[in-house]
Structures are given as structure tokens and as C-alpha cells.
N, C-alpha and C positions, 0 to 999 in steps of 0.2 A: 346728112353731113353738114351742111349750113346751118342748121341747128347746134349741132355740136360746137361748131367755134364760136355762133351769137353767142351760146352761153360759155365757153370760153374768155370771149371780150368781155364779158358782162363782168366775167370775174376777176379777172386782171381788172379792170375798172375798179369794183367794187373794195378793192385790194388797197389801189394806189388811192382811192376817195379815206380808205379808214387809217391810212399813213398818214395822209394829210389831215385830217383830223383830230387821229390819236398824236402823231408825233410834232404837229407843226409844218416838217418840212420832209421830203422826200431823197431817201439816196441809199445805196443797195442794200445795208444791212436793216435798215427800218423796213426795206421793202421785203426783204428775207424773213424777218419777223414776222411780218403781217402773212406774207404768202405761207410759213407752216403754219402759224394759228387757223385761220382760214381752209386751207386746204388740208389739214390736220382733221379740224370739226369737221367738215365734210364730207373726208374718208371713214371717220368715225361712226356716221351718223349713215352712209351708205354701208358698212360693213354690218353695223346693227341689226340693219333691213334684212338685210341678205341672211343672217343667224336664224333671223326670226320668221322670216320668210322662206328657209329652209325648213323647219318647223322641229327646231329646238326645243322651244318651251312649249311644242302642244302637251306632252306628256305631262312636264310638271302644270299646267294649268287644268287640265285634266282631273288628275289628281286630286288638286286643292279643290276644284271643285264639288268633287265627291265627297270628301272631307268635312268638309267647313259648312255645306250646304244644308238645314233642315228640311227630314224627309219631304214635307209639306211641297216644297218649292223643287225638287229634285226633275222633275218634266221640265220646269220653265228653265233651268239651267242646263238639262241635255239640249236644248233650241240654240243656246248661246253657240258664237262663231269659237271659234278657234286663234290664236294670233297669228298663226299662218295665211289664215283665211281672211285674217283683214288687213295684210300687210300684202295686195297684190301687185302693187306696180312695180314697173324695172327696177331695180336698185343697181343695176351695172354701171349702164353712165352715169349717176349719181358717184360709185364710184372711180371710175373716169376720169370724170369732174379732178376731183378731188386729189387724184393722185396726178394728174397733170399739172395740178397747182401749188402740188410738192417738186417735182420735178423744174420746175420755174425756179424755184427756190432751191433746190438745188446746183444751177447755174447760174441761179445771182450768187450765190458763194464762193461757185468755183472762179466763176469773174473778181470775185473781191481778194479771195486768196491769191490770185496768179500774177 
């Protein structure tokens, strides 16, 4: 659980560090910005995982490989992983992460609308 909000603060941090950067100055809609680009890319990039660590694309990788592959070389490519097989870590909290940092963003708007 302390993990989970380090990386919580980290990113609120990292959030209001690329406001201030990218925009100069900080105030809710530059922060609403940055918090769906950010938390956007991140739910994107956990939900990927999760596709592909479902194992999506083993069929079609499969496939090509059978395909595209000369007989010669056909043992050394049944040895190859799978992309389910190399995409094993959580992807949950990554998406977590991520939609919690939509969610921020979504209450600095509903603050700025109200």
C-alpha cells in the first residue's frame, strides 16, 4: 500500500515538475493538461501489457513465424518466446497508476467548472 501512493506522489510530482516546464506557470487547467497526457500515456501503455500479456498476439506471431521463416531456421524459431511470455510483470497497478491520474484530472475540471 505505501508503494502504491510513493508512486502516486511521484506522479503528481512529476505531473506539476512538466507544468512547470512545459507551460511556465501552474494553475488548474495546465495541470488538467498535463494530468490526461500523462495519465492517459500510462493507462495506454498498461492496457497494452495487459492485451498482450493476455496473449493476443501469440496466434498471429505464431503464424508469421511459420510463414515468413526458412525451412533451414524453423527449430531455432519454434525456441523463440512467445509475447505473452515476455510481457510477465503486473500490468494492473501500472494501470491503476494511470487511471488514478485521470481521475485527478478529472476533479481539477470539475473544480475549475464549478
Amino acid at each position: 500500500m505505501k508503494a502504491k501512493i510513493f508512486y502516486f506522489i511521484g506522479l503528481q510530482l512529476l505531473i506539476f515538475v512538466l507544468t512547470f516546464l512545459i507551460y511556465g506557470k501552474c494553475n488548474l487547467v495546465y495541470y488538467a493538461n498535463m494530468s490526461f497526457y500523462v495519465g492517459g500515456l500510462i493507462t495506454f501503455f498498461g492496457l497494452m501489457s495487459y492485451v498482450v500479456a493476455g496473449g493476443f498476439f501469440d496466434f498471429f506471431t505464431e503464424s508469421s513465424r511459420k510463414v515468413f521463416t526458412p525451412k533451414r531456421l524453423r527449430k531455432e524459431v519454434g525456441k523463440m518466446r512467445l509475447p505473452s511470455e515476455v510481457f510477465s510483470f503486473p500490468n494492473k497497478p501500472i494501470i491503476a497508476l494511470g487511471l488514478s491520474s485521470l481521475l485527478c484530472m478529472c476533479i481539477a475540471l470539475f473544480v475549475y467548472y464549478s
